[in-house]
N, C-alpha and C positions, 0 to 999 in steps of 0.2 A: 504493500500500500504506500510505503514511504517514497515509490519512487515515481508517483502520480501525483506528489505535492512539489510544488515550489519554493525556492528560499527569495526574497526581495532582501537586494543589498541594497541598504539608502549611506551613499556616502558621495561629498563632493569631490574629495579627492581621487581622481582619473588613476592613478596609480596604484592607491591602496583597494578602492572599489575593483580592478581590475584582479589585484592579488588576492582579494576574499572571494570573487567569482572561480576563479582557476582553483583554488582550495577545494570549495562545495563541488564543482564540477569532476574535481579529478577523484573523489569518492564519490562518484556515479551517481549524486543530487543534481536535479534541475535549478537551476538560479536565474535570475535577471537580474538588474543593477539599473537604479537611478539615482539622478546628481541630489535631490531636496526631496523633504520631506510633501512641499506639496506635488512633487512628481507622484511621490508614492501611492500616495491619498486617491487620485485619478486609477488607481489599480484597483487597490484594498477596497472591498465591498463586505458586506456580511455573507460571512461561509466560505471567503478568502481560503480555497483551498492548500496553506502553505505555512511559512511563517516571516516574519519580518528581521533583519538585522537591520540596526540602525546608528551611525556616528551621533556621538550626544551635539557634537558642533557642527552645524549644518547654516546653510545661506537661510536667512527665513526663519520660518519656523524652526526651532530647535526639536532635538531627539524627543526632548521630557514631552513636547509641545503634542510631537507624533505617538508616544506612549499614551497620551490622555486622548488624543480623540481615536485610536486603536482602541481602545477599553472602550471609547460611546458606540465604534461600531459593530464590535463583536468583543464580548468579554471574553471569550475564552481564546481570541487569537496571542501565539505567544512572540512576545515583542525581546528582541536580548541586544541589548543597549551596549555600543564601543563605549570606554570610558577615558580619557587621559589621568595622567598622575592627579593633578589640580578637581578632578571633578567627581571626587569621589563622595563628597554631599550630594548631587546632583544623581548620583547613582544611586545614593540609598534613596534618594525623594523617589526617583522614576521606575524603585522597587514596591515602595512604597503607594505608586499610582497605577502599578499592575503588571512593569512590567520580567518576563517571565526570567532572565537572566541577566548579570555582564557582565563583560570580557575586560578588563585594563589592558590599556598598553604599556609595552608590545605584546605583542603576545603571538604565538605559532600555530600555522594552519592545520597543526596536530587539533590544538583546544580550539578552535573554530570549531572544526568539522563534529566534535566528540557533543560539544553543548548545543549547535544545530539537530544533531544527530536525535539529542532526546526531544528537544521539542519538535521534532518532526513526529518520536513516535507518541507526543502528548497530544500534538494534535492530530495524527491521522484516528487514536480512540478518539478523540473528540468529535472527531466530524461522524466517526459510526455511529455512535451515541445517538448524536443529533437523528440520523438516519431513521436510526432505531424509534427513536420516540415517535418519527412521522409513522413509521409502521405499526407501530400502537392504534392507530386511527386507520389503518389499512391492511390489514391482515390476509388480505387473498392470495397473494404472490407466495412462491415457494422459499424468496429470504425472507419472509414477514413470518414465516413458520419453523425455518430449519436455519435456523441462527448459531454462527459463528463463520471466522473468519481462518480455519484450521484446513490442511489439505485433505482430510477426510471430510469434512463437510460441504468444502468445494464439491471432489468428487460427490458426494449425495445429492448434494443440488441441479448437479449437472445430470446425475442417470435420471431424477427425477421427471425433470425436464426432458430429456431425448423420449421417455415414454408415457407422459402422460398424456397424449393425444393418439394412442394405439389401444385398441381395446384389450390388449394382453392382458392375462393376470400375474399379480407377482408376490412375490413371497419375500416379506420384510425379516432380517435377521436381527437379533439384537436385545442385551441384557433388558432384565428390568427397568423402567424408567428412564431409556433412551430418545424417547420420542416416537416409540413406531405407529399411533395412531396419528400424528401429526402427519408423517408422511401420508399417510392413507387417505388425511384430508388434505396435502398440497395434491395427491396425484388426482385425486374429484375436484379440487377445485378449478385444476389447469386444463381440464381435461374438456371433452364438449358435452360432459354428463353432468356438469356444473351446475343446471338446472333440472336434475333429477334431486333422488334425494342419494343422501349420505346414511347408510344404516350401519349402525356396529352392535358386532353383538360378542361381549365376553363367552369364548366356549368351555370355560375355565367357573366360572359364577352363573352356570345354570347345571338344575340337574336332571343327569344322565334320563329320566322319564319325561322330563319336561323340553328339553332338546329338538327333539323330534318333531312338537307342535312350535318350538318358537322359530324353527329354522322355516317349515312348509307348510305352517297354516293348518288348519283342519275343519269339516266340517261339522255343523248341527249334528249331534248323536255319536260321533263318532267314537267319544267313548264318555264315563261319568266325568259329569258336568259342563260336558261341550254341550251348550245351550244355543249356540248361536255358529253360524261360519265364521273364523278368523283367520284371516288374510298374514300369511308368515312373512319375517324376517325377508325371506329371498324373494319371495313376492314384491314385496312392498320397496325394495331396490329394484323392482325394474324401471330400465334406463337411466338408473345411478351404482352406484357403488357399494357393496357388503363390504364391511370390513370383519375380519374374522380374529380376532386376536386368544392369544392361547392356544391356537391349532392343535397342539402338542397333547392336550388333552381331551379332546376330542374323540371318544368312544368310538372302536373299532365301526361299528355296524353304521353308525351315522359317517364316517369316513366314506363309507360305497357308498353311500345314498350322495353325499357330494361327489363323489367324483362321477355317479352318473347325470350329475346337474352339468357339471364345467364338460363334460364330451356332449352333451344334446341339446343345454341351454331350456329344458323342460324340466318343469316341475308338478308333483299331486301331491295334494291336500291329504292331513290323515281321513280317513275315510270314504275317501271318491277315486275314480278310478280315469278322471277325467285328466289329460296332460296339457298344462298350462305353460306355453311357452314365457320364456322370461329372456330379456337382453341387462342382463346384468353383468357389471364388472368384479371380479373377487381379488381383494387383496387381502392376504394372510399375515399372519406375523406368529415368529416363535422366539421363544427363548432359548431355546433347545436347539440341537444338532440332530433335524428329523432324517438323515442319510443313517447317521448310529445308530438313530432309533426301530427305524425300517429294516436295519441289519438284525438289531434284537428282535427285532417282530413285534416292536409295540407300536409301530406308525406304519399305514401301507404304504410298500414304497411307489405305488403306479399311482398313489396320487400324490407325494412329494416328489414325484418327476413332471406329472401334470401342471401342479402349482407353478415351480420351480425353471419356468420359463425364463423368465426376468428376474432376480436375485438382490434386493439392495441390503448390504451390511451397513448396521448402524456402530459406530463408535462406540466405547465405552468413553466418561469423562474421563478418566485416568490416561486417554489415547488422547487427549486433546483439550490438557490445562491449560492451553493459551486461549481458548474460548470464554473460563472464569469469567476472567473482566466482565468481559462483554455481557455474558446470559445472565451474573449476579447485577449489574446493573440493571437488564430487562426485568427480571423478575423482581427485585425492589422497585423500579418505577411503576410497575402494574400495583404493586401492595398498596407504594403509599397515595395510590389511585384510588384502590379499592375501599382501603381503611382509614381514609384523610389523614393521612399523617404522612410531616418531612422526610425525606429520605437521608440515610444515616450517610456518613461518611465514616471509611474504613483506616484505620491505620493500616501499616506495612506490615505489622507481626499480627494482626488479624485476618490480613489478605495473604501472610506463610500460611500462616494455620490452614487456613483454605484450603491452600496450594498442597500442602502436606498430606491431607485427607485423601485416602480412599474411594469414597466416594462409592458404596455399596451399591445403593437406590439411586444410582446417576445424576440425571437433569432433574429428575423430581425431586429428589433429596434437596438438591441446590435451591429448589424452588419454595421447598419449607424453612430451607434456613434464614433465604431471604425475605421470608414472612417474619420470622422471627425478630431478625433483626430491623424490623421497620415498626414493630410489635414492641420492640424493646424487654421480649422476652428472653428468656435463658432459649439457646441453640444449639441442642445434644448434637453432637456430644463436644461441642465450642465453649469454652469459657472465655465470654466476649466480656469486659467488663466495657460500660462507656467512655471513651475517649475523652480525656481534657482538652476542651477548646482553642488551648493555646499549646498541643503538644504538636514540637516537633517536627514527631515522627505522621503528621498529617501532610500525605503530600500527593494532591490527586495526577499530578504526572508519573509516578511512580507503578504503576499496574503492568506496563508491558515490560520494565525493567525486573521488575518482582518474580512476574511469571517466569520469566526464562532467566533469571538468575538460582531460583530455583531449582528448574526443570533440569536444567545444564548440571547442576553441582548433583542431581539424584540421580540422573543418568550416570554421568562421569564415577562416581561413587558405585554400583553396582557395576559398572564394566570392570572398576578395578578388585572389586570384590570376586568375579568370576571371571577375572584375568582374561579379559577382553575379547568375553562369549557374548556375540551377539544372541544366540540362540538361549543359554542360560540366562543371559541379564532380562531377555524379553520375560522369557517365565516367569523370573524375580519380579518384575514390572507390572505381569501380569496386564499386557499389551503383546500387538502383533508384530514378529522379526520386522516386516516390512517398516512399519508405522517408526519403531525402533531405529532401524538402518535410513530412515527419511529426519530422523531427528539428531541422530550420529551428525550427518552430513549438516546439518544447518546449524551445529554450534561448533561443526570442527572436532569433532570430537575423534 
């Protein structure tokens, strides 16, 4: 993301402005360069995708001048102020007035590029964020549902999208509380059965005698207390989407009864002999490894090959703590929607602890805690105590550094623990070799 932002160098001097551009440039950041602060101004808009360097001594308007109307137009754009020896009041003041760093001179196109570097990545969360919140008020699209900004969820976004306009069926893979009924409403939502309906039916929290009428409906008489016709589950998805979740548990006998739905697309009622076509879409979801299961003989395997067409794997959080941020943000902003109340801000050793967790019950989990904490209640198994208003260790730039300062040293840490097993550290990780060997490579490891 950082390298779809821009840096704005504001300096008069043609030499030195020249030498901060060549700096940002030569670590493969985008820059521009103008003489004065009102050149700048003529750029900088609200949502200014980038961030600003600025000489405090400029023709005109001075730096502080350009810090303060940068704060009227976007408070959260980050401004990092050149300082000379003499102007180091002027630096605390135009800290003081918002803005995000500064440099004294001299100073080395090492420390340029390092302190650019974070406020690029304080504002490219920033501008997600903002993103985020608009999809709060927009939720149809498949990133308004399947959020994060991690290459497993790229990839998820993207299979989602290449088939949600194929009537295929598909079969969602993926721990507890990973999201896989979300997918199953981005693939109805995207899809041209959009104005059909959306049915889901837990095959896990129905039971085993009751299955049979919730799935195909039954008729008046059919058996005690069928008083009336009732129109099932699979019915009532024609020309929308079933979603099936718990497959896995799904009673042998009612497994052939779907799988002779998904090969003829008909269906009968308990008690009628009559076949009711249906054009329905089935998406599945398991938690399980239904090929093992089908090997034991507790799942049939002609209809986990049936399903098993299209295949999306969901993530576990633990495959993709740099998403944190992001989803603990979405999911407190929804709280302190839902429950009127401010949204907290996290210290650094509250967002480790985060980062540290496990993470059993996944995105769900994360979504209770985020309740918690906007609740201002205790968050098992978190001993979050409230923050002092003046500590610190509050520093809303800090999230992308946190994550992967992290991420890096528990990786690193377990390679060197099993003497540089990819295959063992993954175990240890409890993550995929691949996800692993992808994360190797992006800290250098």
């Amino acid at each position: 993301m950082i390298r779809d932002l821009t840096v704005l160098i504001v300096e008069d001097d043609p030499n030195v402005r020249l030498g901060c551009l060549q700096a940002v440039q030569l670590a493969g950041i985008g820059a521009a360069g103008v003489e004065s602060a009102e050149a700048a101004l003529r750029v900088i808009a609200p949502g200014y995708s980038g961030v600003v360097v600025t000489d405090m001594r400029l023709p005109g308007a001075d730096g502080l001048s350009l810090v303060r109307r940068c704060r009227e137009l976007d408070a959260d754009l980050p401004v990092i102020m050149i300082t000379g020896h003499g102007d180091m009041t002027l630096a605390v003041e135009a800290m003081r007035s918002g803005a995000y760093d500064f440099i004294p001179k001299p100073f080395s196109p090492e420390l340029l590029v390092e302190v650019v570097k974070r406020a690029l990545e304080k504002r490219a969360l920033t501008l997600e964020v903002a993103a985020l919140r608009l999809a709060l008020s927009d939720r149809r699209g498949v990133d308004g549902k399947l959020l994060g900004r991690s290459p497993q969820m790229e990839r998820v976004r993207k299979l989602v999208a290449e088939v949600a306009h194929s009537p295929v069926d598909v079969l969602v893979h993926g721990e507890t509380g990973t999201g896989k009924e979300l997918v199953a409403e981005a693939l109805h939502e995207m899809s041209q059965r959009k104005s059909g309906h959306f049915v889901a039916l837990n095959c896990g929290g129905v039971p085993d005698n009751l299955l049979d009428s919730e799935l195909f409906g039954h008729e008046a008489g059919a058996f005690t207390g069928a008083q009336r016709r009732r129109i099932g589950k699979i019915e009532y998805a024609d020309g929308g989407t079933l979603f099936l979740d718990e497959l896995e548990s799904m009673p042998m006998g009612m497994q052939i009864k779907l799988l002779r739905v998904l090969q003829d697309r008909n269906i009968e009622r308990l008690g009628s002999n009559q076949r009711v076509p249906v054009d329905v879409r089935v998406v599945a979801a398991t938690k399980d490894n239904l090929l093992q299961r089908a090997t034991q003989g507790s799942f049939r395997a002609d209809l986990y090959y049936r399903l098993n067409v299209v295949s999306i794997e969901l993530p576990s959080l633990r495959e993709r703590r740099e998403d944190i941020p992001l989803l603990l943000e979405h999911f407190m902003l929804l709280a302190a929607s839902r429950y009127g109340r401010g949204q907290p801000t996290l210290t650094q050793e509250q967002l480790r602890k985060l980062m540290a967790h496990p993470w059993p019950g996944n995105v769900r989990e994360l979504r209770n805690v985020a309740d918690c904490l906007v609740l201002g209640v205790p968050a098992a198994p978190f001993d979050f105590s409230p923050p002092a208003a003046n500590d610190p260790d509050l520093e809303s730039g800090s999230l992308v550094e946190t994550v992967e300062s992290f991420e890096r040293g528990l990786i690193a840490a377990e390679l060197s623990r099993h003497e540089g097993s990819v295959t063992r550290s993954a175990r240890a990780l409890r993550i995929a070799k691949t996800t692993l060997s992808d994360k190797i490579r992006k800290y250098g490891l």
